[in-house]
C-alpha positions as CSV (number, residue, x, y, z in Angstrom):
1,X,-44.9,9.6,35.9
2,X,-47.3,12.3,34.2
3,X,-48.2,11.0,31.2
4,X,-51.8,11.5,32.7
5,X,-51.2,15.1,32.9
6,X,-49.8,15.5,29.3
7,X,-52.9,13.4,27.9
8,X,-55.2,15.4,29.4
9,X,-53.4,18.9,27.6
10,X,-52.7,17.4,24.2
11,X,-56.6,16.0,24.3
12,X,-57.4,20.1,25.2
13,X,-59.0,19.8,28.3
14,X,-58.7,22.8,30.5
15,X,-55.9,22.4,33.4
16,X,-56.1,24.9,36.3
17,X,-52.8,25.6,37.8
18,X,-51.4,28.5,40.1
19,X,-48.0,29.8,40.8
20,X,-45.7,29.0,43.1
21,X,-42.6,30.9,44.0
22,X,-42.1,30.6,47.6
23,X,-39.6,27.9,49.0
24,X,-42.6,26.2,51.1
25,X,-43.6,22.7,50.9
26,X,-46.3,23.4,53.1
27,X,-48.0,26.1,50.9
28,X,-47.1,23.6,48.0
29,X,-48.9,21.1,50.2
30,X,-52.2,23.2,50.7
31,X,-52.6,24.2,47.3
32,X,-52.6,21.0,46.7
33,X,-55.2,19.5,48.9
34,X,-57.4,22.3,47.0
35,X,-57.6,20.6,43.9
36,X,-55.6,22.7,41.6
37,X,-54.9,20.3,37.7
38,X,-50.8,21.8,38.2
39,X,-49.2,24.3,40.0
40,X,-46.2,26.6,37.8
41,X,-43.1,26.8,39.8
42,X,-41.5,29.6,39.1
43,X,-37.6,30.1,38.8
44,X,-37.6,32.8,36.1
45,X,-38.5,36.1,38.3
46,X,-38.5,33.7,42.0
47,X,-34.8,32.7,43.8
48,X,-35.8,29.1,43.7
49,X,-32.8,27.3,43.6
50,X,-32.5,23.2,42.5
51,X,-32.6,22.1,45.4
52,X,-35.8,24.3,46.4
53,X,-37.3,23.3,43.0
54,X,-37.2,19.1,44.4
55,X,-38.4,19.9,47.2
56,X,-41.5,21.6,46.2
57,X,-42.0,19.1,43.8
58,X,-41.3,16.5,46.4
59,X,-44.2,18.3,48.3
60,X,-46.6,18.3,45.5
61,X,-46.3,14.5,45.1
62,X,-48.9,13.3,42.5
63,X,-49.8,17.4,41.7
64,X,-47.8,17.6,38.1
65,X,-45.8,20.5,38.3
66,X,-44.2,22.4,35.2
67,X,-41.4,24.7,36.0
68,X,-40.3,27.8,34.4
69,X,-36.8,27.4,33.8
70,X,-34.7,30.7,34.3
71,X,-33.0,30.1,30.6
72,X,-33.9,27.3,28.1
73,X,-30.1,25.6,28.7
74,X,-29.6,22.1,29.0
75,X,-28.5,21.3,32.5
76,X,-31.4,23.5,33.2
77,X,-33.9,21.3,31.8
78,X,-32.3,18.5,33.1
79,X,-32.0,19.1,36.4
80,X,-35.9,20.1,37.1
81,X,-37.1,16.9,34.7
82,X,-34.4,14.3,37.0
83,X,-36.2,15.9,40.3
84,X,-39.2,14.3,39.3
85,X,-41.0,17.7,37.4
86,X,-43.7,16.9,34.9
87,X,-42.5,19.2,32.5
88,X,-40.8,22.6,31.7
89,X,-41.7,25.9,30.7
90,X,-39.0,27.9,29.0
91,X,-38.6,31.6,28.3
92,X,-38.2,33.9,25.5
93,X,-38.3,31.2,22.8
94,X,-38.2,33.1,20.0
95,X,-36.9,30.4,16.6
96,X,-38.1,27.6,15.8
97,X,-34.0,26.4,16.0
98,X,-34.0,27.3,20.0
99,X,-37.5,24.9,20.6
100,X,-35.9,22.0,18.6
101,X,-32.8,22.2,21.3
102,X,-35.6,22.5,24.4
103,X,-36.6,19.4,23.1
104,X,-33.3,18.0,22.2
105,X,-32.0,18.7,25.7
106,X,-36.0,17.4,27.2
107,X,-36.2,14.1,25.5
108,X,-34.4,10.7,25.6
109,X,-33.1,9.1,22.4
110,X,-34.4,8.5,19.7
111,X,-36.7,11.7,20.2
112,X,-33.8,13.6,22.0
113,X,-30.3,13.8,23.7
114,X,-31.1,14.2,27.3
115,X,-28.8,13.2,29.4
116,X,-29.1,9.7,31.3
117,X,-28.3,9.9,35.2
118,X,-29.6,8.5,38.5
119,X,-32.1,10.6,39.8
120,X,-35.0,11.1,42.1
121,X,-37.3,10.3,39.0
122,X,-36.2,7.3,38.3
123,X,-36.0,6.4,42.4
124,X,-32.1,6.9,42.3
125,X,-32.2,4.3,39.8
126,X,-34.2,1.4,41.4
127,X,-36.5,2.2,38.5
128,X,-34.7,3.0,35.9
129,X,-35.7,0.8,33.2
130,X,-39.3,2.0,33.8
131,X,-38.8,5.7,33.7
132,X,-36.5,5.7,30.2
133,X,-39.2,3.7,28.8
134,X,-41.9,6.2,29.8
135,X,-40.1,10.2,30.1
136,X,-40.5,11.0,26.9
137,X,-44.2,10.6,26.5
138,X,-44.7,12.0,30.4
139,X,-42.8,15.1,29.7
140,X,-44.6,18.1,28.9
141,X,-42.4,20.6,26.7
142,X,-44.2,23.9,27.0
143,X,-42.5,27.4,25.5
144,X,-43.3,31.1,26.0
145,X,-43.9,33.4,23.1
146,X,-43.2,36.2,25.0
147,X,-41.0,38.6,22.0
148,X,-42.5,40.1,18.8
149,X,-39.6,38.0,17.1
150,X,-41.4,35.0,18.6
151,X,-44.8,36.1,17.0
152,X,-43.1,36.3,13.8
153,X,-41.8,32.7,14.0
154,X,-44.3,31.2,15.2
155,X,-45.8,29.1,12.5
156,X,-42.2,27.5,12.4
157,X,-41.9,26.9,16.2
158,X,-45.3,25.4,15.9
159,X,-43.9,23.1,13.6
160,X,-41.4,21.4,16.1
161,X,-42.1,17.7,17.1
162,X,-41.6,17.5,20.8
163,X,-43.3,21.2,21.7
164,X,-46.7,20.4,23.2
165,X,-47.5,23.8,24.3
166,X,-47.1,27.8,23.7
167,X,-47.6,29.8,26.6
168,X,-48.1,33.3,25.9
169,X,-46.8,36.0,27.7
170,X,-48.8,39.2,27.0
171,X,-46.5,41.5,29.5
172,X,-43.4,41.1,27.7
173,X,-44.7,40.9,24.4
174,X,-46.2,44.1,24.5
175,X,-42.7,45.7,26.2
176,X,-40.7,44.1,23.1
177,X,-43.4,46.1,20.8
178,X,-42.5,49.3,22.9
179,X,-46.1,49.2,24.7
180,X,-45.2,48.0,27.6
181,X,-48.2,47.2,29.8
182,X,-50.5,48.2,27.3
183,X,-52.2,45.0,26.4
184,X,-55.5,46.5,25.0
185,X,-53.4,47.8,21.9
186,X,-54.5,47.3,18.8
187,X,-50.9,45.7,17.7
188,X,-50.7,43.7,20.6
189,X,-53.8,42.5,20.2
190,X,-53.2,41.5,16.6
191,X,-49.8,39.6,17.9
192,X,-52.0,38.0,20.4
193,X,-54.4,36.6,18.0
194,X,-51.5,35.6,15.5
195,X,-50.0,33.3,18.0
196,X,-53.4,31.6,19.1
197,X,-54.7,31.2,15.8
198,X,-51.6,29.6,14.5
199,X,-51.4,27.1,17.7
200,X,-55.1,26.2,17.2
201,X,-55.0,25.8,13.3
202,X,-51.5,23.4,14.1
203,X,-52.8,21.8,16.9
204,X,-50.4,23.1,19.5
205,X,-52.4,23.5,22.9
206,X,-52.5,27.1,24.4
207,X,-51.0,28.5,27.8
208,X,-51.7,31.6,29.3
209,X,-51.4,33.6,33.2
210,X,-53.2,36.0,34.1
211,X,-53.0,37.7,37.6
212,X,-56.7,37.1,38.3
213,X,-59.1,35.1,37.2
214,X,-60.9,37.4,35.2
215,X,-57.5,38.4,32.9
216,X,-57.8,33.9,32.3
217,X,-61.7,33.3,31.5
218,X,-61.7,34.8,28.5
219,X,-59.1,33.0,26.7
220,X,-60.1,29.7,28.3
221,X,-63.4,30.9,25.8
222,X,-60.8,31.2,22.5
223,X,-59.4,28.1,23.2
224,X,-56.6,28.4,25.7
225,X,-56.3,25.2,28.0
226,X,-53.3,25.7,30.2
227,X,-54.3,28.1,32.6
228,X,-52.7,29.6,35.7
229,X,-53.6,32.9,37.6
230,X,-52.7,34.0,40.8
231,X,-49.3,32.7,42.9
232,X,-48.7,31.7,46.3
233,X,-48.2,35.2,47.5
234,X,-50.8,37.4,45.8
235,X,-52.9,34.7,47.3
236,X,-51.6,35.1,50.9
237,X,-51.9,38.9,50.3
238,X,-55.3,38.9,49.3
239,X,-56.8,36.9,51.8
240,X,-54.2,38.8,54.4
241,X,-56.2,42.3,53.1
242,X,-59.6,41.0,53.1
243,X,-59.1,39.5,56.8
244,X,-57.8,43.0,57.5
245,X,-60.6,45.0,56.3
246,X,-63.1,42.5,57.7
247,X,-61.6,42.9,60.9
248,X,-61.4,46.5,60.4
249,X,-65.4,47.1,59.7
250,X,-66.3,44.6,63.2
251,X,-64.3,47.2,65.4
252,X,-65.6,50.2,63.9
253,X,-69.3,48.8,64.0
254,X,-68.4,48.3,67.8
């Protein structure tokens, strides 16, 4: 179980997590023996499947890993939480109505309506009574206000029982305002700020992804705590280019 992992974000310590999108349980294994708090699987913009998604989280082993879901529907949610995920990210949550059902469809009952199945969570059932008693509180419900309609909701979607986290996503929030890619804008900005402020003043923890490190650092300063830059591939190509270039300047000094 995770219930270490969700601790640690409700209590707003800093998590440092990168993306993963590649089918590789040996990439999912090196990231790992480098220390990173989570890695985000991605299944949103990445063609990883159900069956890829357990067996990079098979791969990670005691690394918590949140997955973006592709939709916020409930076999969705299901499916990544019975393969043994810590938690889920979900998309375009724009009402406070559509984060009650992510954590309707995330929770066992009382707190929920998840469905009950033998899974690889629950060791295909040899530890079933265990893992019902202790899902709920190891399950980490994180949703994206990515949508200017989510900006205007979000004091009520902060108001959810069940949603630990609101992950911003600054890229499509400024292309639902119709300035796409232009994150310095004064309005986007503002919408930024809106969202942060309310999580903080609610005490809803804050998520964010930024390419590079330097796009995170500064909101790990206003407060954000569940942070991910990079992925699996920009960091492949990035050591790929420097390794060229290097290699480059040794033959022409020769």
């Amino acid at each position: 179980m995770h219930s270490e992992f969700r601790q640690r974000l409700l209590a707003g310590e800093q998590v440092f997590g990168t993306m993963v999108t590649l089918d590789s349980p040996e990439v999912v294994e090196v990231l790992c023996h480098l220390g990173f708090d989570w890695l985000f699987i991605e299944t949103e913009h990445a063609p990883l499947l159900p069956d890829a998604v357990q067996r990079v989280v098979q791969a990670a082993g005691e690394t918590p890993c949140l997955v973006r879901l592709p939709v916020g529907e409930e076999i969705a949610v299901k499916r990544v939480l019975d393969a043994g995920a810590a938690g889920i990210i979900v998309p375009q949550v724009n009402t406070a109505e559509q984060a009650r059902r992510i954590v309707e469809y995330a929770k066992y009952p009382p707190q929920g309506a998840r469905g009950i199945g033998l899974n690889r969570a629950s060791a295909y059932g040899q530890r079933f009574a265990d893992y019902l008693a202790a899902a709920n509180d190891g399950s980490t419900v994180v949703v994206q206000a990515e949508h200017y309609e989510a900006v205007k909701n979000i004091e009520a979607i902060c108001m959810v029982e069940g949603i630990d986290a609101v992950l911003i996503g600054p890229y499509d929030l400024s292309a639902s305002m119709n300035r796409t890619g232009r994150l310095d804008d004064p309005e986007v900005v503002g919408a930024i700020a809106h969202v942060r402020d309310t999580c903080l003043a609610s005490g809803r923890r804050l998520g964010f992804f930024g390419v590079t490190p330097e796009l995170v650092q500064p909101r790990a300063a206003e407060g954000f705590n569940l942070l991910c830059s990079a992925a699996d591939v920009t960091l492949l190509a990035g050591a790929g280019r420097e390794l060229l270039n290097k290699l480059r300047e040794s033959g022409d000094a020769s």
